[in-house]
C-alpha positions in Angstrom: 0.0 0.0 0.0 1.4 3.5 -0.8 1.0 5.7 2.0 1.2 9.0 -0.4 -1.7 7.6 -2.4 -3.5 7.2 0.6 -2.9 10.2 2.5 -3.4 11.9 -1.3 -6.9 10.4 -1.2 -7.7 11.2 2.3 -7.2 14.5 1.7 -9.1 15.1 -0.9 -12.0 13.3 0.7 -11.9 15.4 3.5 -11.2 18.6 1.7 -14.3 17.7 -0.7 -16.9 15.6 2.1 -19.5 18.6 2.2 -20.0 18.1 -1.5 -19.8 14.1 -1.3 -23.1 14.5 1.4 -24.9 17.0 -0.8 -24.7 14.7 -3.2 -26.1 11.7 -1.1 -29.0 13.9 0.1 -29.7 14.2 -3.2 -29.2 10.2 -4.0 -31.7 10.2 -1.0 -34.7 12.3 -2.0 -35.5 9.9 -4.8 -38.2 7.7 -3.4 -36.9 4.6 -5.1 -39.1 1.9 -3.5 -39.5 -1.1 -5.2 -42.3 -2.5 -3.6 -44.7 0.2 -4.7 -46.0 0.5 -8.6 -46.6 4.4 -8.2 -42.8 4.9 -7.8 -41.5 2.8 -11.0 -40.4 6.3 -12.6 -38.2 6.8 -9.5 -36.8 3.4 -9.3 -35.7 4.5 -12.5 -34.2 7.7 -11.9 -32.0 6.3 -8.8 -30.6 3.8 -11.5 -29.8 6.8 -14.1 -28.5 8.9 -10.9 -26.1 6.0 -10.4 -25.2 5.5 -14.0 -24.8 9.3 -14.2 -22.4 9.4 -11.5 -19.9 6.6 -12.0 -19.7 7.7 -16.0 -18.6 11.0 -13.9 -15.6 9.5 -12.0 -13.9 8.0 -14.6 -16.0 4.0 -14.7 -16.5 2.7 -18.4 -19.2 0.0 -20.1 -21.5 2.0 -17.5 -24.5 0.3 -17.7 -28.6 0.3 -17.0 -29.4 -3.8 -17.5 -33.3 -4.0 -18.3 -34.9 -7.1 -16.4 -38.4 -8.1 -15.9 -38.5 -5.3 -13.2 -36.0 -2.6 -12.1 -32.8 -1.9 -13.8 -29.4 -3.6 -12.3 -26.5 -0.9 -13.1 -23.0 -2.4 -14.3 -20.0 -0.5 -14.4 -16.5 -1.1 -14.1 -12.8 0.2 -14.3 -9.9 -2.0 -15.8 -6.6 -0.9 -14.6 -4.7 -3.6 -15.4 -6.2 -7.5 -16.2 -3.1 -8.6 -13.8 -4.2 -7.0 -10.9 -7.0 -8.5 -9.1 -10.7 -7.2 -9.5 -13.6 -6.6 -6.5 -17.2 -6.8 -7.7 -18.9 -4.3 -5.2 -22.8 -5.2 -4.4 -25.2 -2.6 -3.8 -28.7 -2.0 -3.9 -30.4 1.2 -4.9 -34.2 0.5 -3.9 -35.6 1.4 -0.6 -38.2 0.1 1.8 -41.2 2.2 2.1 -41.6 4.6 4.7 -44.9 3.6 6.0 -46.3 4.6 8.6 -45.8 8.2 7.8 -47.1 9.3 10.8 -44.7 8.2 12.8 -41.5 9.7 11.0 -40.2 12.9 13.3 -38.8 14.4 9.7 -39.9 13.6 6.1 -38.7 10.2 5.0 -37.2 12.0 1.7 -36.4 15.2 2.5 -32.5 14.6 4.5 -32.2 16.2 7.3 -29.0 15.8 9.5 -29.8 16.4 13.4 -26.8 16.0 16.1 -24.6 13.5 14.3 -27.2 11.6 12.4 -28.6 11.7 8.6 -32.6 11.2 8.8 -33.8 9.8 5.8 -34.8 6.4 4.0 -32.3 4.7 2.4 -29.5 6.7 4.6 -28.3 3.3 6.0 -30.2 0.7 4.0 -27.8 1.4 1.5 -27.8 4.7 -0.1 -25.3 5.6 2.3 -23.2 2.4 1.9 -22.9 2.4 -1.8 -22.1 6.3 -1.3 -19.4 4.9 1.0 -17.6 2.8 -1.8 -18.1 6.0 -4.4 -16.8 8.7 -2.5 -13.7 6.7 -1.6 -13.5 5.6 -5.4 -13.4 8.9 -6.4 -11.2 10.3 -3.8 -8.5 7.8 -5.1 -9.0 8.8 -9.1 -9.1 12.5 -8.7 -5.6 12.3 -6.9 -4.0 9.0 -8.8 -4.6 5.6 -9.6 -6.5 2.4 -8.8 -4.5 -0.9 -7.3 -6.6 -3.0 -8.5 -9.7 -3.5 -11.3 -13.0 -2.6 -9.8 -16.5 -3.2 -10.4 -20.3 -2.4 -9.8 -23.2 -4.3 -9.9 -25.8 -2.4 -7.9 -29.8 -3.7 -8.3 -33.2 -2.2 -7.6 -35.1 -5.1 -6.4 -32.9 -6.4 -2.9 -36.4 -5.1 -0.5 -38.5 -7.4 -2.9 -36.3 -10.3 -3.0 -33.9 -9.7 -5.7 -36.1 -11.8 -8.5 -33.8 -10.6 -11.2 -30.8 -11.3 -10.2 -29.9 -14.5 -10.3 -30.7 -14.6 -13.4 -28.9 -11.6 -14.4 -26.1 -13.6 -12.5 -25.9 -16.5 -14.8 -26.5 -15.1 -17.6 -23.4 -12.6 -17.0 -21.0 -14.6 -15.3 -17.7 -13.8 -17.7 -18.7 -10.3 -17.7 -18.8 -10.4 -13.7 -15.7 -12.3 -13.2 -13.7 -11.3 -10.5 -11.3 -12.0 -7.0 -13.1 -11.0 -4.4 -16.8 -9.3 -3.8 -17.7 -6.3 -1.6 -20.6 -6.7 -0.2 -21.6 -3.3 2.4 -24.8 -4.4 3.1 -24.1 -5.3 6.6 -23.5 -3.3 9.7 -21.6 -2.4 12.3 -21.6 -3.7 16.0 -21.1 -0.5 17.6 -19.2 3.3 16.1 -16.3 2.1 18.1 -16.5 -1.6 17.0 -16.0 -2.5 13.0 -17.2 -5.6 12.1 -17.0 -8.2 9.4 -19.8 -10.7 8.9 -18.7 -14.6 8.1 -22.5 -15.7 8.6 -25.7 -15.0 7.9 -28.7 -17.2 8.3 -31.2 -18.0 5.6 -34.7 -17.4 5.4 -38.7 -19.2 4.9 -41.1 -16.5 4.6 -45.0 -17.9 5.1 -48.5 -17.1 5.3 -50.8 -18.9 7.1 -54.6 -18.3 6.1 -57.3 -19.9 8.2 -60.8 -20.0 6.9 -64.0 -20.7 9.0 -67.6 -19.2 7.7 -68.1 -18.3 4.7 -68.4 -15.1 5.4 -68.0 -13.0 9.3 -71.1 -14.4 11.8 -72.4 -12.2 14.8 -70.6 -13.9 17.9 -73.9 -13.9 20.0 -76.0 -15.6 17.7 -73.3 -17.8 16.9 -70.2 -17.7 19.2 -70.4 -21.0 21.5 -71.4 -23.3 17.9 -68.9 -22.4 15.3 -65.1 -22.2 15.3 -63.3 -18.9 15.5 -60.4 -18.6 13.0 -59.1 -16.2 14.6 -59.2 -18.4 18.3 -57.5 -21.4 16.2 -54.9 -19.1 14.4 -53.8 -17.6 17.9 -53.8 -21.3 19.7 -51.4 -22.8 16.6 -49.0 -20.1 16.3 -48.9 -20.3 20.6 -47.7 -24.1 20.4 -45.4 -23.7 17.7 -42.6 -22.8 20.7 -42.1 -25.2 24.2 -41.5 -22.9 27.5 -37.6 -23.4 26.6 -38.5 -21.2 23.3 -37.3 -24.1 21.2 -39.2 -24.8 17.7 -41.8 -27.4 18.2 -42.1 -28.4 14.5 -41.7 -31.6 13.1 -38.4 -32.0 12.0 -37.4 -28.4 12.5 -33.9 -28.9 13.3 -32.8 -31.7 11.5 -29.8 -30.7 10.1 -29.1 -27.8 12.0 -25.0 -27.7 11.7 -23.8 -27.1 15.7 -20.9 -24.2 16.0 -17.7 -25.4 17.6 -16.6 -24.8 21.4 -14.0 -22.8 19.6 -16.6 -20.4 17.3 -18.6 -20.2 21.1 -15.9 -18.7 23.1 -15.1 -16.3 20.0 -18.3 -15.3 19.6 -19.0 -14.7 23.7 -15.8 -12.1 23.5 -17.7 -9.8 20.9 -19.4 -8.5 24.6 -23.2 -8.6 23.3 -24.5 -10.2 26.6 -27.9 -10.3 27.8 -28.0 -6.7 29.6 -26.5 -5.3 25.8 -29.7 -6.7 24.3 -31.8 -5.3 26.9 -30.2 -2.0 26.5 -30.4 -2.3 22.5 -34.1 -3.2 22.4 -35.9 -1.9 25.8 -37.2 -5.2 26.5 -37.3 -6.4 30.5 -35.8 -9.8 29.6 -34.6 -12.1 26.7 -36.8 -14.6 25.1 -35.5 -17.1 22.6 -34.1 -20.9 22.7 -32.6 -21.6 26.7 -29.3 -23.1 26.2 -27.5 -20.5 24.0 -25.7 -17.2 24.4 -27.9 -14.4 22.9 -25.4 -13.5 20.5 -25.4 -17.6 19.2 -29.3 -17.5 19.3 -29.1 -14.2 16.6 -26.7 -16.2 14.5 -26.1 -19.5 14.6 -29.9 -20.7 15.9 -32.8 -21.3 13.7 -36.0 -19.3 14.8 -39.7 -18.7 13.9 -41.5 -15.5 14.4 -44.8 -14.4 13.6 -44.1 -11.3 11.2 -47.9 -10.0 11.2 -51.1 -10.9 12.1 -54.9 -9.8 10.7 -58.2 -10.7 11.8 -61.7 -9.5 12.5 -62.3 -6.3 13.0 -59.1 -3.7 13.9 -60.3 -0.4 13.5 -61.6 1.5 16.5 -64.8 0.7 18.7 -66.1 -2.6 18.9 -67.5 -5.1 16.4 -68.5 -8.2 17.8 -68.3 -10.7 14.9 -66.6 -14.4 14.4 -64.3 -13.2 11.3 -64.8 -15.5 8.8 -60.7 -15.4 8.2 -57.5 -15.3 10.2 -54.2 -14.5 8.7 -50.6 -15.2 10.1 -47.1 -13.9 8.2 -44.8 -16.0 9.7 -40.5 -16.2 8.9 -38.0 -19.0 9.7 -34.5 -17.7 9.9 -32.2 -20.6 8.8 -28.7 -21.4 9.5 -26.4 -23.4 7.3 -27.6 -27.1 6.1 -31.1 -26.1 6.4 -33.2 -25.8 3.7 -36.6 -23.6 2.9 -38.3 -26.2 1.5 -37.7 -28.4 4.4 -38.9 -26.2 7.3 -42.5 -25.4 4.5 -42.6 -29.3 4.6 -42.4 -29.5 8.7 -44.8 -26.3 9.2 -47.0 -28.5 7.1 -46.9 -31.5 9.4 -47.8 -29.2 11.9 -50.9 -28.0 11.0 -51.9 -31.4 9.9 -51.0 -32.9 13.6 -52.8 -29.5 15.1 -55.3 -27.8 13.4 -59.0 -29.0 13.9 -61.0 -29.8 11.3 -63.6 -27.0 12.0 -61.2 -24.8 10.1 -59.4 -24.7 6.4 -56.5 -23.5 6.2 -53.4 -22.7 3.2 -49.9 -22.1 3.8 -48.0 -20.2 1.2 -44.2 -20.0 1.3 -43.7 -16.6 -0.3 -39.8 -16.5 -0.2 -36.9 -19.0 0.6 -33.3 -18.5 1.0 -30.3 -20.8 2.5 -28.0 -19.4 5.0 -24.3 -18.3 4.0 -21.3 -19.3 5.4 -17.7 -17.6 3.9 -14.2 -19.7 3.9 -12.4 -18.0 6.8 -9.7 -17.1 4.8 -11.7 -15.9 1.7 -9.8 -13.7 -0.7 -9.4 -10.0 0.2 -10.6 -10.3 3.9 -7.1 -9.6 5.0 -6.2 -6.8 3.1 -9.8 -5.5 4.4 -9.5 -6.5 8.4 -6.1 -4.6 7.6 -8.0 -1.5 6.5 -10.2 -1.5 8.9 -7.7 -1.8 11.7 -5.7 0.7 10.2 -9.0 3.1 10.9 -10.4 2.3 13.9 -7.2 1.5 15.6 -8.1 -2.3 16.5 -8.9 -5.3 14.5 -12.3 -5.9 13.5 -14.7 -8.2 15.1 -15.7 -11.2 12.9 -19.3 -11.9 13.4 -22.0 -13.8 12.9 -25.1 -12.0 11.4 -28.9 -12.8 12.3 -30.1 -11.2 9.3 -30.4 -12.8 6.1 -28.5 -11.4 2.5 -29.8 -14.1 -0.2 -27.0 -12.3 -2.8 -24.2 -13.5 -1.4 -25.4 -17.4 -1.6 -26.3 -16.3 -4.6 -23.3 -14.9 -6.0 -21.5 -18.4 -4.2 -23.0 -20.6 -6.1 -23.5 -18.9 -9.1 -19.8 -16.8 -9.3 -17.9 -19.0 -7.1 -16.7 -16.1 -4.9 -17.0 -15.7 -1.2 -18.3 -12.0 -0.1 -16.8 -9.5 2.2 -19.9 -8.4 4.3 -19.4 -5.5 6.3 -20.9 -1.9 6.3 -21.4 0.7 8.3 -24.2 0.9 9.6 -25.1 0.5 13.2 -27.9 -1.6 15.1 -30.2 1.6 16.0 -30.2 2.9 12.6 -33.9 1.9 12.5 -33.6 0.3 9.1 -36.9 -0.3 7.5 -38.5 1.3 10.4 -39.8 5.4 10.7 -36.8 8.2 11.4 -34.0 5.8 9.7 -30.7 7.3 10.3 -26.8 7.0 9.9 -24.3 8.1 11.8 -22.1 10.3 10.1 -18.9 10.0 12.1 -19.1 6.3 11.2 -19.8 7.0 7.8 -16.9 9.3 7.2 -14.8 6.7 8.4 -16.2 3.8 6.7 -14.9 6.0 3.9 -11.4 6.3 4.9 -11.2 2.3 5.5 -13.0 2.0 1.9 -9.9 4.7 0.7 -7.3 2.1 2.8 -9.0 -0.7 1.3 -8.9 -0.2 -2.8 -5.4 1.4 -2.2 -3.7 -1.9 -0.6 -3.1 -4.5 -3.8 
């Protein structure tokens, strides 16, 4: 690593970070959500905004892909075919901001208050893929690249990414690289970086039960006919023992056990009970007895109830016997299990359990598996160096709860481990009202980023 082409980059990031943020806010007041067919047109002008500004900084073959859906943008920058090449991942889409009500500041109007950006997308990942381009650009406006770099940044990660695998295999020479970057993670704390080894898979549900054909006063006929609703809530309520483990069939058959070794690593990251309890405001911990919290968020298989509808919600009363119950219901999944298996063992459930006063359907809407990276995947070093030479300490090396389906994805499809990292933190309220990042963080995810491109 040269240090002059570092400090050189440095610099100019610093000297220029007032316009590098005006240029994320405006990045950030594009309502790009993907989920919503009244915002197609700005789906489309976050991918042009993108395409726009890598063109700008010096990337070539800077494409907008068409798919079925929302444009994936390619670009890349060839310094030399010797040197190795990093596929960065991003996404451009957003989550929506519902419920409006409950954001303190417009979700697309940025706003920085104390030392935190307010906006949707600011974490979730405007912000990171605005990481990886501000240090890109720091480095080319004062010299060179070390080593070949590439983009592949999609619209359609908050709706499950159904374009890109896909777009993966049919564009596997074209994406050909060493090593991917992957900043769609977080980190543990601003004082703690983090790298993610891990992530768990997912099985996303719904469970519709059907009684009546249609919703029945409760006093002429409460007492005679089955309440969806009562059978909905007394299924999902046995679906857990009193130690929190899984009751289904079959549920963790498979389930790969993490070594004594991983255990006591994990326990020194310092996420104990009372740093949950802080994190979340709960009283106490729920969750499978046995385990360390930080092992039950990521190497423990769970299954939560996501949402639930039935009856009548809206204000006053209504006394009826809803003719219809509905559960939305996710399995996180950790390696060697598999989506199809858990549908197949919530299945055997409601068979064994549900009474035949009811009919009910269950739906698998989504399935991923879990992720696990070779420990000494290609470019981790050169990265835990850059992140050490930041924050003054090496990073942690973590397990992740979450799930990111692209980097199993890219695995099997590519053949190349990820990096997963970011810099984001846990009470970023991603996907919630008032999402935020903190800019410190940020500035110095950018000067690792600077460290990292700069150090083949």
């Amino acid at each position: 690593m040269s240090k002059t082409k570092v400090t050189d980059a440095l610099n100019y990031y610093h000297q220029n970070q007032s316009e590098f943020l005006g240029e994320l806010f405006d990045f950030l007041r594009i309502p790009s959500i993907s989920t919503s067919e009244i915002n197609q047109e700005d789906v489309q002008k976050a991918a042009v905004f993108l395409q726009r500004k890598l063109t700008e900084i010096g990337f070539e073959k800077v494409k907008v892909c068409s798919t079925l859906m929302h444009p994936i943008i390619y670009a890349e920058k060839i310094v030399d075919p010797q040197k190795p090449t990093i596929l960065i991942y991003g996404h451009y889409d957003v989550q929506p901001p519902d419920p409006l009500s409950e954001w303190n500041t417009p979700p697309f109007e940025p706003k920085i208050e104390s030392e935190y950006l307010l906006a949707r997308g600011a974490s979730d990942m405007k912000g990171q893929i605005w990481a990886a381009i501000s240090a890109l650009q720091s480095i080319l406006q004062t010299g060179e690249l070390s080593a070949n770099i590439k983009f592949l940044i999609e619209g359609e990660e908050e709706i499950g990414s159904p374009s890109l695998d896909p777009f993966l295999m049919e564009n596997k020479a074209l994406l050909t690289c060493d090593m991917i970057l992957n900043p769609d993670g977080s980190m543990l704390a601003p004082d703690k970086p983090t790298i993610i080894y891990a992530l768990r898979g997912m099985a996303y549900f719904e469970l519709r039960v059907y009684g009546p054909s249609a919703d029945l006063h409760s006093g002429t006929f409460g007492g005679v006919v089955d309440n969806p609703a009562n059978v909905l809530c007394r299924l999902i309520g046995g679906m857990h023992d009193e130690f929190g483990r899984v009751t289904l069939p079959g549920f963790y058959n498979g389930v790969r056990s993490i070594s004594p070794q991983e255990s006591a690593e994990l326990s020194k990251i310092g996420m104990d009970a009372d740093a949950y309890k802080a994190l979340t405001g709960v009283p106490a911990l729920g969750g499978e007895a046995g385990f360390q919290p930080i092992e039950r968020i990521g190497a423990r298989p769970t299954l939560d109830v996501n949402g639930l509808y039935a009856g009548y919600v809206e204000e006053g009363a209504k006394t009826i016997i809803p003719a219809y119950a509905m559960a939305k219901i996710s399995s996180r999944l950790v390696p060697d299990q598999d989506p199809e298996n858990i549908e197949e063992s919530l299945k055997q459930y409601l068979k064994e359990n549900a009474p035949d006063t009811v009919r009910w359907e269950l739906e698998m809407l989504s399935g991923a598996t879990a992720y696990i990276a070779e420990a000494e995947a290609p470019g981790v070093s050169s990265f835990i160096n850059a992140l050490e030479q930041t924050w003054g300490k090496p990073p942690i090396r973590k397990r992740e709860g979450g799930s990111i389906p692209v980097a199993t994805s890219m695995k099997n499809i590519l053949g190349v481990d990820s990096i997963i990292t970011g810099f984001g933190l846990p009470d970023d309220q991603i996907h919630s009202p008032n999402e935020r990042m903190h800019l410190p963080t940020h500035y110095k995810g950018v000067e690792a980023l600077i460290r990292f491109f700069c150090g083949f």
